[in-house]
N, C-alpha and C positions, 0 to 999 in steps of 0.2 A: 617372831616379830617383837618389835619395842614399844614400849610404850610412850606417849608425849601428849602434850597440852601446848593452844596457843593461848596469849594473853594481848588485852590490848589498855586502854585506860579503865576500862571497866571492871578488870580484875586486882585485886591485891598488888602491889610490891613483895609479898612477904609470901606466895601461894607456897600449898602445898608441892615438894618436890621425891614425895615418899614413891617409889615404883615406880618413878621414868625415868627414861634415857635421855630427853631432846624435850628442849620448848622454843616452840613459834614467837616470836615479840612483835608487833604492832612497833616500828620506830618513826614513820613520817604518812603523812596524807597531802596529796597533791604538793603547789610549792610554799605553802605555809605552816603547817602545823604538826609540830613535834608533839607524841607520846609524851606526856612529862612524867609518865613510871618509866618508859624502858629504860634508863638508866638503874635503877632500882633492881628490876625484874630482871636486867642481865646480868648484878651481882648476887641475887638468888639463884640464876642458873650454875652461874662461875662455880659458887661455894659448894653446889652439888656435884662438878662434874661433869652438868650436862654437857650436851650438844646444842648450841646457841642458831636458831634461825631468824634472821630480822629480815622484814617485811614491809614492804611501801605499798598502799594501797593508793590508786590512778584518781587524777583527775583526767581522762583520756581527750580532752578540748585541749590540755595545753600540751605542751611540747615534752616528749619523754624523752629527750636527753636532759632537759631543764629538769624535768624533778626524778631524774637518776642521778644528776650532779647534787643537787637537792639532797636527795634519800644516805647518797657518800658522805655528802659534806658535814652528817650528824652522830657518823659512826669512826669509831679509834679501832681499826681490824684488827684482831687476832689470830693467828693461823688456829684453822676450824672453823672459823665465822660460814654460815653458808649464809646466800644473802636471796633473799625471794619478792618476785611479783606478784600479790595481790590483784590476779586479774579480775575484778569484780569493776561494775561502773553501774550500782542502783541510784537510780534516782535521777541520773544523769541527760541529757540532749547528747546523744553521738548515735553515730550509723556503725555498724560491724563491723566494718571497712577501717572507720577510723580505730574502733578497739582493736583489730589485728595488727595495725600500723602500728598503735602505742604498744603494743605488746613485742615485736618480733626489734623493734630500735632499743624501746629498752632494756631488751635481753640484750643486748650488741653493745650498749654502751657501758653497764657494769660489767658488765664481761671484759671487755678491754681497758676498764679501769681497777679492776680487780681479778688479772686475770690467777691469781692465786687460790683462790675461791670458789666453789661451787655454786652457781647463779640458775634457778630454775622457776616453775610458776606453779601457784595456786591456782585452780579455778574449780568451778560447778561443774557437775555432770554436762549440765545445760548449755553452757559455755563452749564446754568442751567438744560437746559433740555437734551442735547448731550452729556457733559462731565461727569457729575454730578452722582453717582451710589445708593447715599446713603443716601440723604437729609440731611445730617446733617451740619446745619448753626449755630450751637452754638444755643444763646439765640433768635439768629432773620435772617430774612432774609432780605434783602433791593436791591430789586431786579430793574433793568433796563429793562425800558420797553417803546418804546416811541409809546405811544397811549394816550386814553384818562385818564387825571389824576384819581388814584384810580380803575382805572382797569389792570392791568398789566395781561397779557395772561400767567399766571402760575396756578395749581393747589395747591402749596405748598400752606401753609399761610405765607402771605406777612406782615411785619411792617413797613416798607418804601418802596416807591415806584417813583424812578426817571423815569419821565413822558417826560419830554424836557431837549434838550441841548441848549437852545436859548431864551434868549441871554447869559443866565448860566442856569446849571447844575439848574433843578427844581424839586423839590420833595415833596409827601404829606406823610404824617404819620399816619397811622389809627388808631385816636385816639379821641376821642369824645371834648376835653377839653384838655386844656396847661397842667391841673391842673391833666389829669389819663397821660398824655405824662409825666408830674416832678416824680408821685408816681413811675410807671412802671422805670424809670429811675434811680433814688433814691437821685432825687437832694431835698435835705432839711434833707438828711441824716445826721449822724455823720459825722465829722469832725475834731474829737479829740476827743471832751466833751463826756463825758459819758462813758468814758474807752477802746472803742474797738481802732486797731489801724486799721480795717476797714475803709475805706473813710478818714483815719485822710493824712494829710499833711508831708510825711515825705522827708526831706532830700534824697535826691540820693545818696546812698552809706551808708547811717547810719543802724546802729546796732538797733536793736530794745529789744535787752536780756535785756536791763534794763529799760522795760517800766512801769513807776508810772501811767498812768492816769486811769490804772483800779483801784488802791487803791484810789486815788484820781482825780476825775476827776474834770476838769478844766472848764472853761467857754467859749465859740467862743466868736472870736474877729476875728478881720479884722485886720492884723498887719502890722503897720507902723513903727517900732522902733522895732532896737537893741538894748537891754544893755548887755552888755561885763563884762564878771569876772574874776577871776582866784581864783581857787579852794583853794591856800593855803594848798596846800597836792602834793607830790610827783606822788598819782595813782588817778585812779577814787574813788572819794566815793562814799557810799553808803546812802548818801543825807539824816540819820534818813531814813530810807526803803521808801524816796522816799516824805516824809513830807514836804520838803525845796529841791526839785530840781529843775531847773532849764527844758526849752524846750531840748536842746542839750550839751554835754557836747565834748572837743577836746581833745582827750589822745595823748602825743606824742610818736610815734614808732620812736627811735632813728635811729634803724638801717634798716631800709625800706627811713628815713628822709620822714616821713608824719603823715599830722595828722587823728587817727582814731576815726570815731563819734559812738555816741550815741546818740540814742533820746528818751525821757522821756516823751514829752506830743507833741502830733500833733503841730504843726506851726501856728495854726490859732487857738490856746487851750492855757488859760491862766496856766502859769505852779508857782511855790510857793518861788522863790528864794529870793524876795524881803520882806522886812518891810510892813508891811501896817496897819499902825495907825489904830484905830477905829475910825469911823466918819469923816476919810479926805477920800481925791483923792485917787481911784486906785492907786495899782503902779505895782500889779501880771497881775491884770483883763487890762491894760487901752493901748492896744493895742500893747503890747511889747512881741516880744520873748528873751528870755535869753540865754543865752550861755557862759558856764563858759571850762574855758582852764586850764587844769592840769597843775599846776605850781605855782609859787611864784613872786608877785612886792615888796615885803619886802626884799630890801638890808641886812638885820640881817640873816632871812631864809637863801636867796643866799648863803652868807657869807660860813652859818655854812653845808650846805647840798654843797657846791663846796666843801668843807675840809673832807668832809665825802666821797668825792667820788659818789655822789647821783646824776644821771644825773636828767636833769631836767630843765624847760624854766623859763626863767626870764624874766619877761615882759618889762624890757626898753632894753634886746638886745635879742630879739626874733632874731633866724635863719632866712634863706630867706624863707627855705622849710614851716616851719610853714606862715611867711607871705603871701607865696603862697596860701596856701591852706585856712588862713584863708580869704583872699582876695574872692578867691573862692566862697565861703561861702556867704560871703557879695551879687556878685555879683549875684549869685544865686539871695537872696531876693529880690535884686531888679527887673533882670529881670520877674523872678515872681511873683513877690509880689508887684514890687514898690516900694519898702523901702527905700526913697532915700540914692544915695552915698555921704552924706553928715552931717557933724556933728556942727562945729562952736562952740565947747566947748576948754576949757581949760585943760588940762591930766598933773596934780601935779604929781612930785614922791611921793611914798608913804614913809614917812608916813603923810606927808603934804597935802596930799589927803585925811587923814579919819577925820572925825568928819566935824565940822562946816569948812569947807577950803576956803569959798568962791567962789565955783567952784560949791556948788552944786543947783540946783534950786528950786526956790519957785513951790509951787502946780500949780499954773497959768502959768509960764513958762514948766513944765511938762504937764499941760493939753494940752497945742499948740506944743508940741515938737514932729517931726516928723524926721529919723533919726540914727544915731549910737550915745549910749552915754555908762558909764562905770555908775557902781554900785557909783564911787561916786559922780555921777551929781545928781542920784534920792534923790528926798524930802522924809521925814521922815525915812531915813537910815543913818548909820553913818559909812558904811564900806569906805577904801579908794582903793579898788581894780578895777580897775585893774592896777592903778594908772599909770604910766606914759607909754604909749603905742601908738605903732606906726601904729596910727588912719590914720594917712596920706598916708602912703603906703598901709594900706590894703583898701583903698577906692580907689587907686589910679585904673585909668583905666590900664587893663589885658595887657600884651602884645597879640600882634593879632598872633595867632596862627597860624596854616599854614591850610589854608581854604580843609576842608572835598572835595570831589570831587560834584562837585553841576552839574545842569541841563544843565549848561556850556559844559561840561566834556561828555556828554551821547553821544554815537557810532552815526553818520551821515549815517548809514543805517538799514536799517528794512526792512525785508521781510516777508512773508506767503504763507497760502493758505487760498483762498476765500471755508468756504465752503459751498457747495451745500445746496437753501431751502431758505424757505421764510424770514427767522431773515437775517440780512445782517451782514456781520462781519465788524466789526470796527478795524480800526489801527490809533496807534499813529502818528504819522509824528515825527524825528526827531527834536531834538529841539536846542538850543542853540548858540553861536557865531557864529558856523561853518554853520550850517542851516542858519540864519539869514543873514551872509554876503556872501553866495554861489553866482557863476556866474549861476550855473544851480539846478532845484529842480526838480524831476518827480515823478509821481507815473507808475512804469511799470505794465505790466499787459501780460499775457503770458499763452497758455498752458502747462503743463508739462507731460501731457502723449502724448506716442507714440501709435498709433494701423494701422492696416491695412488700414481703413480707418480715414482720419486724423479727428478728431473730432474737434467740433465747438462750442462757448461759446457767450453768449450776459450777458453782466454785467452792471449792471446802477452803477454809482458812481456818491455818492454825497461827495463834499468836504466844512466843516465848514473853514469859516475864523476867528471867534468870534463874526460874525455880522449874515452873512448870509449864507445857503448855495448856492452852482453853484453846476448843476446836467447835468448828459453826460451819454451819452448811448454806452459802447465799445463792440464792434464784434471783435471776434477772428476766428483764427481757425492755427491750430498746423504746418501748412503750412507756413502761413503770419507773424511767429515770434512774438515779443513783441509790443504790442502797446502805447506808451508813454502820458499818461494828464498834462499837465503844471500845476506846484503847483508855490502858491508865501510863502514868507517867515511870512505872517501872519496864515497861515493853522495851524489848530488846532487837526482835524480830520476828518479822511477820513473812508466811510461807501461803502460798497461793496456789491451786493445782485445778485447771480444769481440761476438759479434752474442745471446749466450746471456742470458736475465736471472736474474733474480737470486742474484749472483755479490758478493759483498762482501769488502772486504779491510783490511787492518791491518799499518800497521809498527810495531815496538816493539825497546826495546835493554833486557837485562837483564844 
């Protein structure tokens, strides 16, 4: 078996990645709130090698095709990506009914939006075996179980198996080798090359009706550099059927004011818009994606297409709208890619831009070049496009947005019912600001049935702090009302186990 860990905001960016194969990532909650490590946390996996699982944990009241479009629309896939349900709903108002429902849709809809990928669930013991009617976990199940690693008390067939929450989330993979964990997964898969857009790298938002890498497919690369175009044409072309296109291409929608993409060869797939001598330096293959923008840096063009009535962008007075979005774009690569926001080049107007300008670089200065550059900084080309462009504003950093609702933001109460049987049921503890700087935090505990005779409950609670846990033994009984355990503001999660029913509970910070 393999070793793994999951992570969510509560762990490092930077964890330890010594003896595992595989980590879990926390990347979205219900349809607002993005992880703001998992970015972080899946280039410590990348850099190790791992095997990358990213995970949406439910809001099950709302609609799971909405936050599986939601959960897609926050991840750049890799072939390998395995992508997981978080079937858990503590603290929540739903019936079983509806959890089954959110569970079995939205296996069905990442699944047929990534059908390249292996798409399976997480749950409890408790879940699994009580709620559960139908077995159906997608591609896998990754079940919780805390016992001895690799046996988890389920009959299904298990693929992971979290074993301990201490001092993190631990889990084995049943898998013999790293090497049947990467096949089973499909990391080494395509990634452009070779034509499928399977596993390839695309854009968030890009079109893909005009993809060349099945006619020509391209080479993997690791891409550190932009070069920047412009198409010299009023619409999209049609690139020769795709012989000389470029990774992505920007159309402008005047009256929407944005720019609309396409993309022609996966992000991390060398695509054909460059020169390349025979016998020198790459300049397709050497780490660069391209991106040419529907439009004109020829002053004469402009000229005669503004006289004509021909809308259309002009590259030394591009709009804001377009700067935005090609801004966008940029920062895209970098946050996922790394591409740095940085150029240090020269941008002539054209036509002082084409041919020999002085601006454009030797092979040796393009083999170190890492970056944004324009069609005419590259060696053995003579184009001067995109010639004079406002490289500075779209690198410039974004304006800060008005921040999504984060962990900050989550309700300061949670309640349930414990129920009855040997699995214990686990609750979250609220979390954030309000948690954290409370004068008071409890975990209450309470009968909620009434009968003739009043009924009685003995529940053991164990409470994790991130270190250890503290464990306490609460007697009830429907006479004596709620009994109160003091929570501090490092609680991570609280575990509940009694054979007695109806027993309900509530944490809350005041």
């Amino acid at each position: 078996m393999l070793k793994g860990i999951d992570v969510s905001s509560y762990q490092s960016s930077s964890y330890s990645t010594a003896g595992l194969s595989f980590v879990g990532i926390k990347v979205t909650e219900g349809l607002s709130y993005v992880n703001s490590k998992w970015v972080a946390q899946r280039a410590t996996a990348r850099a190790a090698g791992l095997v990358t699982i990213f995970y949406h944990y439910p809001h099950v009241a709302n609609s799971p095709a909405a936050e599986a479009d939601y959960f897609l629309s926050q991840i750049n896939l890799a072939a390998g990506d395995v992508l997981c349900l978080d079937w858990e709903w503590y603290g929540q108002t739903a019936t079983d009914q509806q959890a089954r429902d959110y569970k079995d849709v939205w296996l069905a809809r990442v699944k047929a939006k990534a059908p390249g990928h292996k798409v399976g669930v997480y749950a409890d013991t408790s879940s699994w075996k009580n709620v559960d009617t139908n077995s159906n976990c997608g591609d896998f199940l990754w079940i919780a179980d805390y016992t001895t690693a690799g046996q988890p008390r389920v009959s299904h067939p298990w693929t992971f198996h979290q074993y301990s929450d201490s001092p993190v989330d631990e889990d084995v993979a049943n898998f013999a080798s790293m090497a049947d964990l990467k096949a089973w997964a499909g990391v080494g898969g395509s990634s452009g090359g070779g034509g499928s857009t399977t596993g390839a790298e695309i854009y968030p938002g890009a079109s893909k009706a005009h993809w060349y890498s099945t006619a020509y497919p391209g080479d993997p690369m690791t891409t550190n550099t932009i070069v920047w175009h412009s198409t010299e044409t009023s619409v999209l072309p049609d690139y020769s059927g795709g012989s000389i296109a470029p990774n992505l291409t920007a159309v402008p929608d005047f009256k929407a004011q944005k720019l609309v993409w396409y993309q022609h060869f996966g992000f991390d797939e060398s695509s054909r818009a460059l020169v390349h001598a025979a016998g020198q330096i790459g300049t397709n293959t050497l780490n660069c994606a391209q991106v040419e923008i529907v439009g004109t840096c020829d002053p004469t063009t402009h000229a005669t297409w503004s006289k004509a009535g021909v809308q259309h962008l002009y590259m030394p007075e591009l709009p804001d709208w377009a700067v935005r979005d090609l801004s966008a774009f940029a920062h895209w690569a970098h946050d996922a890619h790394g591409v740095p926001l940085t150029s240090g080049l020269t941008w002539k107007p054209y036509p002082a831009s084409y041919g020999n300008n002085g601006v454009r670089m030797t092979n040796t200065q393009w083999s170190a070049f890492k970056g944004h550059c324009g069609h005419e900084h590259v060696p053995q080309n003579d184009h001067g496009d995109p010639g004079q462009f406002p490289i500075s504003a779209i690198l410039a950093a974004q304006p800060t947005p008005t921040p999504a609702p984060s962990e900050e933001d989550m309700p300061q109460w949670t309640s349930g019912t414990v129920v009855p049987g040997p699995q214990p049921t686990v609750a979250l503890p609220p979390h954030g600001s309000a948690w954290q700087t409370a004068g008071n935090r409890k975990l209450h505990l309470g009968m909620d049935q009434i009968l003739a005779t009043p009924p009685k409950a003995t529940v053991r609670v164990a409470i994790h702090d991130g270190t250890a846990w503290r464990l306490t033994t609460v007697n009830l009984t429907a006479a004596g009302g709620t009994v109160d355990v003091p929570m501090t503001a490092a609680d991570q999660k609280v575990s509940m186990q009694t054979t007695d029913a109806g027993v309900a509970y509530a944490i809350e910070s005041w």
